[in-house]
C-alpha positions as CSV (number, residue, x, y, z in Angstrom):
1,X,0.0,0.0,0.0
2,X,2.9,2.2,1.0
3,X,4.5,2.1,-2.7
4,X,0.8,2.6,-4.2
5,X,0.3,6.4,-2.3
6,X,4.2,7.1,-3.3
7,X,3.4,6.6,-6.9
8,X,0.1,8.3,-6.2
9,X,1.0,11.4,-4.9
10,X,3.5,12.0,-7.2
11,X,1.7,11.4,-10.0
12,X,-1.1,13.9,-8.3
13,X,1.9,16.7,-8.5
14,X,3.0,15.8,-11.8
15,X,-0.4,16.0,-13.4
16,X,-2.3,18.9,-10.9
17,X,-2.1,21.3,-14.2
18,X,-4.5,18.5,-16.4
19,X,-6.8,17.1,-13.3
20,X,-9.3,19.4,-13.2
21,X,-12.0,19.1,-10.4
22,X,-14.1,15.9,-11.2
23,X,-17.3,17.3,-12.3
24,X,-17.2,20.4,-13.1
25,X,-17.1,19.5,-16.9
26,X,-19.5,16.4,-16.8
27,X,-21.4,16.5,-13.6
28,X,-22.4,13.5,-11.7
29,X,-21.1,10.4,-13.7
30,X,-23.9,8.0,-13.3
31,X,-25.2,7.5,-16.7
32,X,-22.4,8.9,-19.3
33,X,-19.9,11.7,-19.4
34,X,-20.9,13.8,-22.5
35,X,-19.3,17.3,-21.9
36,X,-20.3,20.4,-24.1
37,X,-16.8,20.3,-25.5
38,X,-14.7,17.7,-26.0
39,X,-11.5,17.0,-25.0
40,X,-8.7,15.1,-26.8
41,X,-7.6,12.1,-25.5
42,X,-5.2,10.9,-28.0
43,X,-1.3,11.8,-27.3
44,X,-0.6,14.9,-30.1
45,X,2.0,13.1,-31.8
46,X,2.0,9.4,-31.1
47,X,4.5,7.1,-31.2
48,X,4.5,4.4,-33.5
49,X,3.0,0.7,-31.8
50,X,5.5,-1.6,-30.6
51,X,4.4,-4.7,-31.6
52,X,6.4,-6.5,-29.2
53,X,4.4,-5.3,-26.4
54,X,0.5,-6.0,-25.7
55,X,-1.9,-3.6,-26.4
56,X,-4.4,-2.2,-23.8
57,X,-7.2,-0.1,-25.4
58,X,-9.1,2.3,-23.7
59,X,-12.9,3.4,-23.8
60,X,-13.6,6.4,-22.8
61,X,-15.2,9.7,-23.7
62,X,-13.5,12.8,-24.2
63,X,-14.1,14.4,-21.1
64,X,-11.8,16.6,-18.9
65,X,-11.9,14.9,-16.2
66,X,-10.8,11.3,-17.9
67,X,-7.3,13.2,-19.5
68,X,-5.7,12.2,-15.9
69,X,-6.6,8.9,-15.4
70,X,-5.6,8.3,-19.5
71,X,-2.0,10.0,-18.6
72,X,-1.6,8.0,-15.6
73,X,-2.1,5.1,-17.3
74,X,0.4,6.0,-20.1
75,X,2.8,6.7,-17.4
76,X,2.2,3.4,-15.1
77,X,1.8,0.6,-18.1
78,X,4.7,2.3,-19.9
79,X,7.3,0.1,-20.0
80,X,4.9,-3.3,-20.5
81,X,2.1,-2.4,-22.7
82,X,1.3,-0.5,-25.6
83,X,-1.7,1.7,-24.7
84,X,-4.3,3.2,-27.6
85,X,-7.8,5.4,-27.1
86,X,-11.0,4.9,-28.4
87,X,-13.2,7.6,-28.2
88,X,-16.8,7.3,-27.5
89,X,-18.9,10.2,-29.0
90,X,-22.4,10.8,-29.3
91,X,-22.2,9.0,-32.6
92,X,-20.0,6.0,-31.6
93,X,-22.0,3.0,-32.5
94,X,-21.4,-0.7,-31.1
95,X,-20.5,-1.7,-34.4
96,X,-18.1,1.2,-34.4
97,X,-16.0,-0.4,-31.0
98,X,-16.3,-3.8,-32.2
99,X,-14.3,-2.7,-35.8
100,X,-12.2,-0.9,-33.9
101,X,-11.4,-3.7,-31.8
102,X,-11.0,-6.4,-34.4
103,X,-8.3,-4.3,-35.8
104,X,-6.3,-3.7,-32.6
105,X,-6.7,-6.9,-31.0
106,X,-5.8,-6.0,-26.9
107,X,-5.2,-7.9,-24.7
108,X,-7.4,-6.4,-22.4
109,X,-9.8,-3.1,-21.9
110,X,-10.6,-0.5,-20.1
111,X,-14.1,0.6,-19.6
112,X,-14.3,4.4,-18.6
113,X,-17.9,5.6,-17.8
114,X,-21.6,4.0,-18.3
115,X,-21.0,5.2,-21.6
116,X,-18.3,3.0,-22.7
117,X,-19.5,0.1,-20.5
118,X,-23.2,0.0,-22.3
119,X,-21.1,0.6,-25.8
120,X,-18.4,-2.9,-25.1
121,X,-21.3,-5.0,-22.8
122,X,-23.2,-6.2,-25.9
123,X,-19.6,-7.6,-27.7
124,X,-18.2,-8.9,-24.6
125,X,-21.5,-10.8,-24.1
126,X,-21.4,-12.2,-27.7
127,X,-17.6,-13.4,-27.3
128,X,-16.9,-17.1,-27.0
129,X,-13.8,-15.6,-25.1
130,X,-14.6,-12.1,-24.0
131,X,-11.7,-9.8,-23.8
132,X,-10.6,-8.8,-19.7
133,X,-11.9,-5.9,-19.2
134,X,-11.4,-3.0,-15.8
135,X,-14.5,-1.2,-15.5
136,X,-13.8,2.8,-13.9
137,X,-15.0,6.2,-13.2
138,X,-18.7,4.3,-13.6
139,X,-21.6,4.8,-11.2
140,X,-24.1,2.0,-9.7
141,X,-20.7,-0.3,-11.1
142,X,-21.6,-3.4,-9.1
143,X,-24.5,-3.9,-11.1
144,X,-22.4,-2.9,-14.9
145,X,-19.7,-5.2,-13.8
146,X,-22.3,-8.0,-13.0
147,X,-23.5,-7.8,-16.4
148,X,-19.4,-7.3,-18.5
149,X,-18.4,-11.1,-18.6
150,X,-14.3,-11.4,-17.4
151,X,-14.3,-7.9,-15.9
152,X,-13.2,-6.3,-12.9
153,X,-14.3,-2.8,-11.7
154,X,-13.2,0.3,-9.4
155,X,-16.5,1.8,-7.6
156,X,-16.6,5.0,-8.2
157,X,-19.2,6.0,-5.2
158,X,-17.5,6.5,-1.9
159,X,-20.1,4.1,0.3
160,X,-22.5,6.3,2.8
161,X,-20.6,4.9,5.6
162,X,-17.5,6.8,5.5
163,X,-18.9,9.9,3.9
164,X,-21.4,10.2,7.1
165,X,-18.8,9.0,9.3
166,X,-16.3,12.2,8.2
167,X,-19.0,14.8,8.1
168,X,-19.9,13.6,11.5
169,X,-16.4,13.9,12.8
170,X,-15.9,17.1,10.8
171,X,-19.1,18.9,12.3
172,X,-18.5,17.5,15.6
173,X,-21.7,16.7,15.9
174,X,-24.4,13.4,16.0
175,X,-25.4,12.1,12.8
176,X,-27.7,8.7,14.1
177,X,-30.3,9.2,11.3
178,X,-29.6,10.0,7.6
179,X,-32.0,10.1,4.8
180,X,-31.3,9.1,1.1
181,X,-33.9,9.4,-2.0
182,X,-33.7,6.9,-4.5
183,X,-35.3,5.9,-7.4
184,X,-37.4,2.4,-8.3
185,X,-34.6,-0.3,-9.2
186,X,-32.2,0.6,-6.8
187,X,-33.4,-1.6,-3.6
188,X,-29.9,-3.5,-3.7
189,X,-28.2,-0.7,-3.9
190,X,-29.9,1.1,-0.8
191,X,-29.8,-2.0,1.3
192,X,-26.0,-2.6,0.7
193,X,-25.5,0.9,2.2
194,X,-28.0,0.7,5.1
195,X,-26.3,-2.6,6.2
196,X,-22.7,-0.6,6.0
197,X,-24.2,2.4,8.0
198,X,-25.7,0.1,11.2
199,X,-21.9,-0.8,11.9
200,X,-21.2,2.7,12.5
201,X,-24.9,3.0,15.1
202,X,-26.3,5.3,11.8
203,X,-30.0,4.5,10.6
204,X,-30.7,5.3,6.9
205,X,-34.2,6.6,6.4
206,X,-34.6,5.4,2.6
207,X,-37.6,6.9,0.5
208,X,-38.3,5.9,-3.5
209,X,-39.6,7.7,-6.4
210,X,-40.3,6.4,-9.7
211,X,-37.5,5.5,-12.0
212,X,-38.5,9.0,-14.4
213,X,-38.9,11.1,-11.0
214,X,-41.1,14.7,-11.6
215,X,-40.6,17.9,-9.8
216,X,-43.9,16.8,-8.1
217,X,-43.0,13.5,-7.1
218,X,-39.8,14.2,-6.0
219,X,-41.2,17.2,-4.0
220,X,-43.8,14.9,-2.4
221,X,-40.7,12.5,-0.9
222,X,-38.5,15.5,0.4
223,X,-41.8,17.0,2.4
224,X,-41.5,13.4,3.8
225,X,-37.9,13.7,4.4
226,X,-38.7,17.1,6.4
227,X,-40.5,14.8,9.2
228,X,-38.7,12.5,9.8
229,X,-36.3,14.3,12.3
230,X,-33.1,14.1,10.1
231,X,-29.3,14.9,11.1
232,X,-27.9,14.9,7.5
233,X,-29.0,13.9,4.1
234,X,-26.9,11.4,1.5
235,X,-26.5,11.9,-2.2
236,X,-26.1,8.9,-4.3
237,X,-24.3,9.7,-7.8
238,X,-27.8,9.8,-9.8
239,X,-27.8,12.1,-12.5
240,X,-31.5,11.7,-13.4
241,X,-32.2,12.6,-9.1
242,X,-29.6,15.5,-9.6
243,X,-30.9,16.8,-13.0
244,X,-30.7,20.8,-13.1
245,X,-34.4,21.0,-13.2
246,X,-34.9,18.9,-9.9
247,X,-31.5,20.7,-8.1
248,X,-33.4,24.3,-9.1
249,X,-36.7,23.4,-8.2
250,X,-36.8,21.0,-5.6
251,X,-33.1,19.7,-4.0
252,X,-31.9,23.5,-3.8
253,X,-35.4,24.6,-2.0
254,X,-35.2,21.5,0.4
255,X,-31.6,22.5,1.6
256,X,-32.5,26.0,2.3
257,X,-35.5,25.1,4.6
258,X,-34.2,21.9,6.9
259,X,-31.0,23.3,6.5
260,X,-29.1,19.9,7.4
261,X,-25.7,19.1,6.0
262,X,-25.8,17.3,2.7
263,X,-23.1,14.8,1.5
264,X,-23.0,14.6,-2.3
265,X,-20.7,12.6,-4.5
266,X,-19.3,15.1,-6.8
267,X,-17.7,18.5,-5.4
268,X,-19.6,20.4,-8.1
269,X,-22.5,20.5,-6.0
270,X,-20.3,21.3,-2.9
271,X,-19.3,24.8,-4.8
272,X,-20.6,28.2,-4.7
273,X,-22.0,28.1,-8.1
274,X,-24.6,25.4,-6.9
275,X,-24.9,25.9,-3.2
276,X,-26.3,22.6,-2.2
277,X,-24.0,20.3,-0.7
278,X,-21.9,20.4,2.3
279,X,-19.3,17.6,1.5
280,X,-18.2,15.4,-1.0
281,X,-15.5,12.2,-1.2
282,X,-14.7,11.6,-4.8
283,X,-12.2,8.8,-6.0
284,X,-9.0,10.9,-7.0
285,X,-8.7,10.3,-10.6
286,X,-4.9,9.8,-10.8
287,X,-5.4,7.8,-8.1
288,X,-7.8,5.9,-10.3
289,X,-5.0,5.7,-12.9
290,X,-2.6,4.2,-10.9
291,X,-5.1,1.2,-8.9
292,X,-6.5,0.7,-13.1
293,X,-2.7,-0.3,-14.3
294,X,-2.4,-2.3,-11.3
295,X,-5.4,-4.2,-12.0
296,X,-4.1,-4.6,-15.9
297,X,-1.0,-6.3,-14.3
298,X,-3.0,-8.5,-12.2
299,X,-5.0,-9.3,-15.2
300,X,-2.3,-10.5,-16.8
301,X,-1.0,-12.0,-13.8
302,X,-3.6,-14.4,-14.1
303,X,-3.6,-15.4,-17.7
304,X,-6.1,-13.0,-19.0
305,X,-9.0,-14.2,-16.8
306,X,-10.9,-11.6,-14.3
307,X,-10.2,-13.0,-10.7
308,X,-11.0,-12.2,-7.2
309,X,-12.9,-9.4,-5.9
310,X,-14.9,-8.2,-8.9
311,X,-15.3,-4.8,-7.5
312,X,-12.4,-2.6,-5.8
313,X,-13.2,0.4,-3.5
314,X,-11.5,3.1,-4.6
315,X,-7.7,3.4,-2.8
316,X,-7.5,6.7,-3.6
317,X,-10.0,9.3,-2.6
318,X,-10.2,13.2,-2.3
319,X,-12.8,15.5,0.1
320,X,-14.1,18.5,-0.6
321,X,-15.8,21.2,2.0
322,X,-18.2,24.0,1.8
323,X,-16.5,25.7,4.9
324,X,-19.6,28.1,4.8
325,X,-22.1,26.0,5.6
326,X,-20.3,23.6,7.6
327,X,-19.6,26.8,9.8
328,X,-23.1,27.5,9.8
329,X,-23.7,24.0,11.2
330,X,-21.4,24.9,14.0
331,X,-18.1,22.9,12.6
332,X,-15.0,23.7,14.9
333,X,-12.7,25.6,12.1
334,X,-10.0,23.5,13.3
335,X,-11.3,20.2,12.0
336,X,-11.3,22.0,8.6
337,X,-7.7,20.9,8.2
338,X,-9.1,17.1,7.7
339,X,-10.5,18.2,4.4
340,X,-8.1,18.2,1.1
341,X,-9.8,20.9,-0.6
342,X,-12.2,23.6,0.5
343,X,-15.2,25.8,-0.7
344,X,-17.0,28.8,0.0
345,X,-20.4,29.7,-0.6
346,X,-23.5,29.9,1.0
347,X,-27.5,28.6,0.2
């Protein structure tokens, strides 16, 4: 572990210019990672494939936030593997990936995002021999890996458990009862954190909406929330619960009036610019680099075959604080030096 966070942190100061704050271009990752402008992956002047070497290809779309994780990745499988991008687009079709595949032959892939995941799933399942494949920077990614033949996968949600726990330690203050919304489909999901939380004496008030949630029907489960004598709210990474339309007219109004600290999962909503959340743990994405190429090696390791645990908690993670309302909430400033990066900006 101790080489792991040596290679980490300096990869983190070698590449601080290119990792921008995870979010801030895409949003909350749960369901694709289309940015308004693209970003080049692809190195500006290549050099030629070794052919000596294997090939790892990577799936990804051209988003700020994955340039990080595709330098790290560069950097760590240098010397072993021959690395090349395939970027997914709006337009990119399955057939698309598959040619592109066929013509590269890797020995093994990595999935970056729903995106690519939903793009590679329908090959991998139509393989007599699927290609290994690492599964990253993907929300609700126990249920994608379950359904990527030969894959393993990094979670990309920090679990409720630690998020609470550091929010609690960081306000100095109980947090016994914490509510979460979620939407039809996502029992497992919810149960698999309540059961985490009871270790740590914390009771997860869980309330559903339907799986195409309205302003109205949303509303209806947060005047719910409102009586159920709350000490903090939990945000899973759902993009279609954090659409601007519900953050505006419903998330936004909810925070102002119960006023309870809310833990969110990408430090977007932890800024000024959308002053909802209180605190958010997000899986550094260099960090994310780094565990990826180490997961290629045990890949291969293992003669190509996915074993062991399918899905990895992220090793590296960063935190973000909105010191304003945390201060509001009565947080000691002292335990503001826990936090790796922190925000101002008030509801």
């Amino acid at each position: 572990m101790s080489a792991f966070y040596g290679r980490w942190r300096l990869r983190s100061q070698l590449l601080a210019l290119a990792c921008l704050m995870l979010g801030a271009a895409v949003g909350p990752l749960s369901s694709g990672c289309h940015p308004s402008a693209s970003v080049p992956l692809t190195e500006p002047h290549p050099l030629p494939r070794r052919s000596q070497l294997p090939l790892i290809t990577v799936l990804a779309p051209e988003a700020a936030p994955v340039v990080p994780l595709v330098a790290t990745l560069r950097s760590e499988l240098a010397s072993d593997f021959d690395l090349e991008v395939i970027a997914v687009r709006h337009e990119t079709s399955v057939s698309d990936v598959g040619a592109a595949l066929a013509k590269q032959k890797p020995s093994a892939v990595v999935l970056v995002d729903n995106s690519a995941v939903q793009l590679y799933r329908p090959l991998a399942r139509a393989a007599l021999h699927p290609l290994p494949s690492v599964i990253v920077m993907s929300s609700f990614v126990d249920r994608l890996q379950a359904s990527v033949p030969n894959s393993l996968a990094i979670a990309f949600e920090t679990p409720a458990v630690t998020t609470l726990s550091d929010v609690r330690s960081i306000l100095a203050r109980p947090i016994t009862r914490a509510g979460v919304v979620y939407r039809e489909g996502f029992e497992s999901f919810v149960a698999r954190e309540r059961a985490l939380l009871l270790k740590e004496k914390i009771e997860l008030v869980a309330l559903e909406v339907p799986a195409d949630p309205s302003v109205a029907s949303l509303g209806r489960v947060l005047r719910r929330m409102e009586r159920e004598h709350l000490d903090a709210m939990w945000l899973s990474n759902d993009n279609v619960l954090l659409s601007q339309k519900l953050l505006s007219n419903t998330w936004v109004p909810f925070a102002k009036k119960t006023a309870l600290p809310i833990v969110v999962g990408v430090p977007a909503l932890v800024q000024g610019s959308v002053p909802f959340g209180t605190y958010a743990a997000v899986p550094d994405t260099v960090g994310l680099g780094v565990q990826t190429a180490d997961l290629i090696y045990t890949l291969q390791k293992s003669g190509w075959r996915a074993e062991g645990p399918a899905v990895q908690p992220p090793v590296a993670v960063k935190t973000y604080l909105n010191v304003t309302l945390a201060r509001e909430l009565g947080a000691p400033p002292e335990n503001e030096k826990r936090v790796d990066v922190l925000l101002e900006g008030g509801r």
